[in-house]
C-alpha positions in Angstrom: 121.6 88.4 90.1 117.8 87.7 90.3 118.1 85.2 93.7 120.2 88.3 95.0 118.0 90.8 94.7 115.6 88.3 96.1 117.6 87.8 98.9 117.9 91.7 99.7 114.1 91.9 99.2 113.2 89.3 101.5 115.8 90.7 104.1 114.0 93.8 103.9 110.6 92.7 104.4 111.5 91.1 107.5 112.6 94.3 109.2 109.8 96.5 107.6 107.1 93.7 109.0 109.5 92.8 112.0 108.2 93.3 115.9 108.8 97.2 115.8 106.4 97.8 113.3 103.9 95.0 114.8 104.2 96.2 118.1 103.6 100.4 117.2 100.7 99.1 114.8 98.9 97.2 117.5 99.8 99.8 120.3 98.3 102.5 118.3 95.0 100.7 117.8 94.7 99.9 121.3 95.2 103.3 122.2 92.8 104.8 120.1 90.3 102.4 121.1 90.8 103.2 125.2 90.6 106.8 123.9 87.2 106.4 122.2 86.0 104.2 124.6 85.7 101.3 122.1 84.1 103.2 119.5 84.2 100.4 117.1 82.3 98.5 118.7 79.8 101.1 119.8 79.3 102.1 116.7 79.1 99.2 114.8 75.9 99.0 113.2 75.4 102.8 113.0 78.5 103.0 111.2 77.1 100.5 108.4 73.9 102.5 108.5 75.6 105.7 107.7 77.2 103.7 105.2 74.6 102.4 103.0 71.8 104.8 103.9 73.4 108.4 104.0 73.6 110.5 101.1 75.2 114.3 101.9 74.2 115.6 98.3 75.0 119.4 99.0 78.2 118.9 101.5 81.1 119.8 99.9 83.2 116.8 98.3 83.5 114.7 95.2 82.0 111.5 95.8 78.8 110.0 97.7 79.8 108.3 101.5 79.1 105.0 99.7 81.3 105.3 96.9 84.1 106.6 99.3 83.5 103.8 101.0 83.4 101.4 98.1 86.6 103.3 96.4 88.3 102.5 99.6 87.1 98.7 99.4 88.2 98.5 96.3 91.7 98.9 97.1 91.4 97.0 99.9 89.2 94.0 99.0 92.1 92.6 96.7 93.8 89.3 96.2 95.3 90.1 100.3 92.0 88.5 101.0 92.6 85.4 99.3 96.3 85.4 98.4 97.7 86.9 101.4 95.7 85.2 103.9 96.5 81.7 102.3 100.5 82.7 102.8 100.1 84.0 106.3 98.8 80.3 107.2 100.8 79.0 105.1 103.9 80.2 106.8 102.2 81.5 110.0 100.1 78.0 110.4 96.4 78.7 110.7 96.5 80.4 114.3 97.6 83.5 112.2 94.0 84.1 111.6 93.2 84.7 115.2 96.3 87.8 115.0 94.7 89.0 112.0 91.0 89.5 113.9 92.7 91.0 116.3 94.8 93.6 114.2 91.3 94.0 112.2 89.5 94.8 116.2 92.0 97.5 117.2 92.6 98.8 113.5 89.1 99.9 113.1 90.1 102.7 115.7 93.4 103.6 113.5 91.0 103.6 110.5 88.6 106.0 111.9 91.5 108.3 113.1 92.9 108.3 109.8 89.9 109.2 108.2 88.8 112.0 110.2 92.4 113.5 110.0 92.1 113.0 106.2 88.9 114.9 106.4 90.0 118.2 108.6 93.0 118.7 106.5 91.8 118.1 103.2 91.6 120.8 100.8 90.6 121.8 96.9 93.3 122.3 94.1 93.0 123.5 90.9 90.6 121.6 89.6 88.4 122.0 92.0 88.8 117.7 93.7 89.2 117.2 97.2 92.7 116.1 98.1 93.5 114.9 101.5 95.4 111.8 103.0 98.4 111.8 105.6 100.8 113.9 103.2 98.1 117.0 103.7 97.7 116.2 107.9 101.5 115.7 108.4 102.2 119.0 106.4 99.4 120.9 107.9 99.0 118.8 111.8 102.5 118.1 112.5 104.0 120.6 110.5 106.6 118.1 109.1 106.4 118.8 105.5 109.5 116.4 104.9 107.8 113.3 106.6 104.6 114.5 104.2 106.6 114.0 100.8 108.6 111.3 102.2 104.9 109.1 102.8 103.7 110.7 99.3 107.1 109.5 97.6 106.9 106.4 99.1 103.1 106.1 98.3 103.2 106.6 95.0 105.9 103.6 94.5 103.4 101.5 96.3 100.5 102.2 94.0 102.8 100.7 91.3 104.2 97.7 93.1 101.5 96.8 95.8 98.7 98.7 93.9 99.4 97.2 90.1 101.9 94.7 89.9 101.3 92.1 92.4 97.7 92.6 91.6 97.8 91.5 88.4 100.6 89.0 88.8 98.2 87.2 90.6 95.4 87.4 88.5 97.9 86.4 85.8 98.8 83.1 87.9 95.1 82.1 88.6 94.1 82.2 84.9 96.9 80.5 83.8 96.1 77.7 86.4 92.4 77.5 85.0 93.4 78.6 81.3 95.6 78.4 78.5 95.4 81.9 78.4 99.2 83.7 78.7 100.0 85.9 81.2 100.3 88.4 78.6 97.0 88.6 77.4 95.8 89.1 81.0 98.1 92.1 81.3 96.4 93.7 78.1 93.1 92.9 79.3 93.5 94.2 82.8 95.7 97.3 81.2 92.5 97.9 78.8 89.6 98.0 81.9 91.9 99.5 84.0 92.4 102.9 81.8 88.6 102.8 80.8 87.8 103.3 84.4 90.6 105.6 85.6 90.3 108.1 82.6 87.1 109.9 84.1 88.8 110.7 87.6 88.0 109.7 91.1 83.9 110.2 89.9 84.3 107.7 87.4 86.1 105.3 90.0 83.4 106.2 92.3 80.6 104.8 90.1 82.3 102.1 89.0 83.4 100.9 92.2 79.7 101.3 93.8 78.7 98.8 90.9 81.7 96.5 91.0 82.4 96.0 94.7 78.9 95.0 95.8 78.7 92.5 93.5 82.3 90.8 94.0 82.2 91.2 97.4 78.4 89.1 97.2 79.2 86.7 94.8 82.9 85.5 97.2 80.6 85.9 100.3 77.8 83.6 99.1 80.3 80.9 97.0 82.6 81.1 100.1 79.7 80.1 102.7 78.2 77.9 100.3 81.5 75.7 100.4 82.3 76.2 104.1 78.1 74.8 104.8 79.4 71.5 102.7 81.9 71.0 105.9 79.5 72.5 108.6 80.2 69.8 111.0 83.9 70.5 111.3 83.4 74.5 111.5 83.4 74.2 115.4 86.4 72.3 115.5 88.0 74.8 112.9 87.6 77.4 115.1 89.1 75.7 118.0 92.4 74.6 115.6 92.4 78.2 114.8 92.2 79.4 118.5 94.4 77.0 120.1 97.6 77.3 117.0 97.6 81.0 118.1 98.9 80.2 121.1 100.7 77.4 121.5 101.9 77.0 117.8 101.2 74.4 115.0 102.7 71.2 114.6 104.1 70.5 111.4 101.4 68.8 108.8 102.3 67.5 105.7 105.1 69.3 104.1 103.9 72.6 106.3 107.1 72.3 109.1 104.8 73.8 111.6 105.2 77.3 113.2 105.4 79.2 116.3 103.5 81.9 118.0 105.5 84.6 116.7 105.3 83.4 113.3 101.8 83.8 113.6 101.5 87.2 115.6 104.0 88.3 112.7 102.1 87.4 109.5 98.5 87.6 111.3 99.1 91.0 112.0 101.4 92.1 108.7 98.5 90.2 106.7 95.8 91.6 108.4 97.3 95.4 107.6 97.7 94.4 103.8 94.2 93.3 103.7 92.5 95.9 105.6 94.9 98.8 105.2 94.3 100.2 108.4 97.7 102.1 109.5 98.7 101.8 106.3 97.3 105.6 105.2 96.1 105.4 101.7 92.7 104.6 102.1 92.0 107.5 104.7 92.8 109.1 100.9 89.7 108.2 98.8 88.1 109.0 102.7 89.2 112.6 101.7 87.2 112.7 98.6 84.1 111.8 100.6 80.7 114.8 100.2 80.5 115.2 104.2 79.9 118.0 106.2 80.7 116.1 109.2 84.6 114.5 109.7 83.1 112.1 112.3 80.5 110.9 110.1 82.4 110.1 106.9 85.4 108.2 109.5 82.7 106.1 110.7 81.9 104.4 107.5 85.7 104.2 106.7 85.7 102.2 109.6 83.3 99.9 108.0 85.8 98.4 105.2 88.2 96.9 107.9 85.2 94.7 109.2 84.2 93.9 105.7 87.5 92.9 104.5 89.3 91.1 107.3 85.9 89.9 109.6 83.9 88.3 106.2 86.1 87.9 103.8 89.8 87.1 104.6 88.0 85.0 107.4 85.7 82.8 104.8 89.2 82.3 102.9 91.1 81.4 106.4 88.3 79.4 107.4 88.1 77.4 104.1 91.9 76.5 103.7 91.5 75.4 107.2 88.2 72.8 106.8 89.9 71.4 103.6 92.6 69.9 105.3 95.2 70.8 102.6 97.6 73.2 104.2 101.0 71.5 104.1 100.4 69.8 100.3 103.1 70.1 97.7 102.3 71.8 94.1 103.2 70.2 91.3 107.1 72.2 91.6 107.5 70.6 94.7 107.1 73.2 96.8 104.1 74.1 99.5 101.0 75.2 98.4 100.7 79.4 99.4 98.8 81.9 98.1 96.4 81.6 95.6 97.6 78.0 94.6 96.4 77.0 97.9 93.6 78.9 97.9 92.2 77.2 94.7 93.3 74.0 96.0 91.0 74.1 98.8 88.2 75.1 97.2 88.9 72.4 94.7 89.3 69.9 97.3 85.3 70.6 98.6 83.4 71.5 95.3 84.5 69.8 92.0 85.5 73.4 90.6 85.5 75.4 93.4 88.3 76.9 92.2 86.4 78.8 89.7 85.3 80.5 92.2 88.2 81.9 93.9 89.4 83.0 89.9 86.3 84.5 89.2 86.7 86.3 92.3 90.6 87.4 91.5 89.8 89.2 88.3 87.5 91.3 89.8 89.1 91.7 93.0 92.6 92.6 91.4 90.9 95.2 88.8 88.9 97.4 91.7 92.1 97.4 94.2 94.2 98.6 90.7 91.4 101.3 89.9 91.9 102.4 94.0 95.3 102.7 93.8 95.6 104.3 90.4 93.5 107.4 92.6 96.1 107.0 95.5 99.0 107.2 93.2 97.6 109.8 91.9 97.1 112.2 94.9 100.5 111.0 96.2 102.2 111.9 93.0 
């Protein structure tokens, strides 16, 4: 029963990550960016300035343009950095990473439409929050209220499956590799944070968030570059592995049976969308919440968290994995390292311990995409 629902599962995810979807998401992101002139990269640095410098005190909204912004990263800066870049090049083969900048390039544009949509058609309920997302813009801008409940339905499933459960399923595995600790007791643990945080509403989130995502984000960052230095002679012929896979393919290595540019367009991109979230439409959500007078001004800082996310850290985790020389080892099931198994591995492989690092990093990680969610599921339901 369980291999068959597996099977219909997997079947599933094919078609829902096949070329359709691949080829709309990265056709929409290259025509936003002709149609803002490549306002991504125009704005680049003024974008992070607005970020971390702007403060809109008496605009109407519920949090500051930072803590949108860090609410946003929360839920994105997850274990897609670490887990879902190690399975992309563990099936895609390291040329994956290449698709992923490119997906992160154009969806910067998507992100920035999303959030200034979310922005113009948000609106106050009852309590007096901001609620906006695409369920409010395709109610009120295309006037399809059925499409509207259909991405709210759907969203709030999400926020249990993509938001909670594989979340801390991982954070589960990593402290089990490390620990004696029981999956179990990571649940509770994570179950216990998790409601402390959520109970006070999308302020409390907000706070906690500005405090927590800073200093995960740092402490990845810095142990991440710290073990890529240790290798800093092969980082230039990294990058050329990485270049030259994702287009002409990888050669099997190890156990790793090699893959083909498709397979690495396909997870690159599909990756890159579950780590950044643009085109995805649930951070343009937390976007909504944002104190802004300006639609423009708020969408520019969303934009920020696809650059943060995919550009520094899913490409210190790509890059790592790739220096260690690891990809195609077996676990001790028999089976190919992916996801966060590989990930520690590598890290393990260059630092005695390293793999602390990318647990440490999990917990953390897991917990702030859970408290984003939580918000998301919450609007959606």
């Amino acid at each position: 029963m369980i291999s068959l629902i597996e099977h219909w599962i997997e079947m599933i995810e094919s078609w829902v990550w096949g070329p359709p979807l691949l080829i709309l998401l990265v056709v929409v992101g290259l025509y936003l960016t002709l149609r803002t002139r490549g306002l991504q990269f125009r704005y680049l640095f003024y974008a992070h300035k607005l970020a971390f410098t702007r403060h809109d005190d008496k605009a109407a909204g519920d949090i500051s343009h930072f803590q949108a912004l860090m609410t946003a990263l929360a839920a994105t800066i997850g274990i897609g950095s670490i887990t879902g870049v190690a399975t992309a090049i563990a099936i895609g083969g390291v040329g994956s990473l290449v698709w992923m900048w490119i997906a992160a390039l154009l969806g910067m544009a998507t992100k920035y439409g999303e959030a200034i949509l979310a922005i113009k058609y948000r609106s106050v309920d009852e309590r007096g929050e901001m609620c906006g997302g695409p369920m409010y813009y395709i109610e009120k801008g295309l006037k399809a209220k059925w499409l509207a409940i259909l991405f709210a339905v759907f969203g709030a499933i999400a926020a249990l499956g993509t938001g909670n459960m594989v979340q801390a399923n991982s954070v589960a595995l990593a402290v089990a590799e490390l620990t004696p600790i029981p999956p179990i007791w990571s649940g509770v643990f994570l179950f216990i944070i998790s409601g402390l945080a959520i109970y006070g509403g999308i302020k409390s989130i907000g706070k906690v968030a500005s405090i927590l995502v800073p200093a995960m984000a740092f402490f990845y960052i810095f142990g991440g570059l710290t073990v890529i230095l240790l290798k800093a002679k092969l980082i230039l012929s990294a990058f050329s592995f990485i270049f030259t896979s994702a287009f002409t393919g990888q050669a099997p290595i190890g156990g790793f049976v090699g893959a083909t540019v498709m397979l690495a367009i396909q997870f690159g991109i599909s990756r890159g969308v579950f780590s950044s979230e643009a085109g995805l439409g649930t951070s343009p959500i937390a976007a909504a919440a944002a104190k802004t007078d300006t639609p423009g001004r708020q969408a520019l800082v969303s934009m920020c968290s696809v650059f943060i996310t995919t550009g520094i850290v899913c490409t210190i985790t790509g890059l790592i994995i790739v220096i260690s020389g690891v990809l195609g080892e077996l676990g001790p099931d028999g089976r190919i390292l992916d996801g966060s198994a590989l990930a520690l591995r590598s890290f393990n492989s260059i630092i005695p311990y390293g793999g602390v690092i990318v647990t440490i990093a999990l917990i953390p990680f897991a917990y702030s995409t859970i408290l984003g969610w939580s918000y998301y599921g919450e609007k959606c339901v």
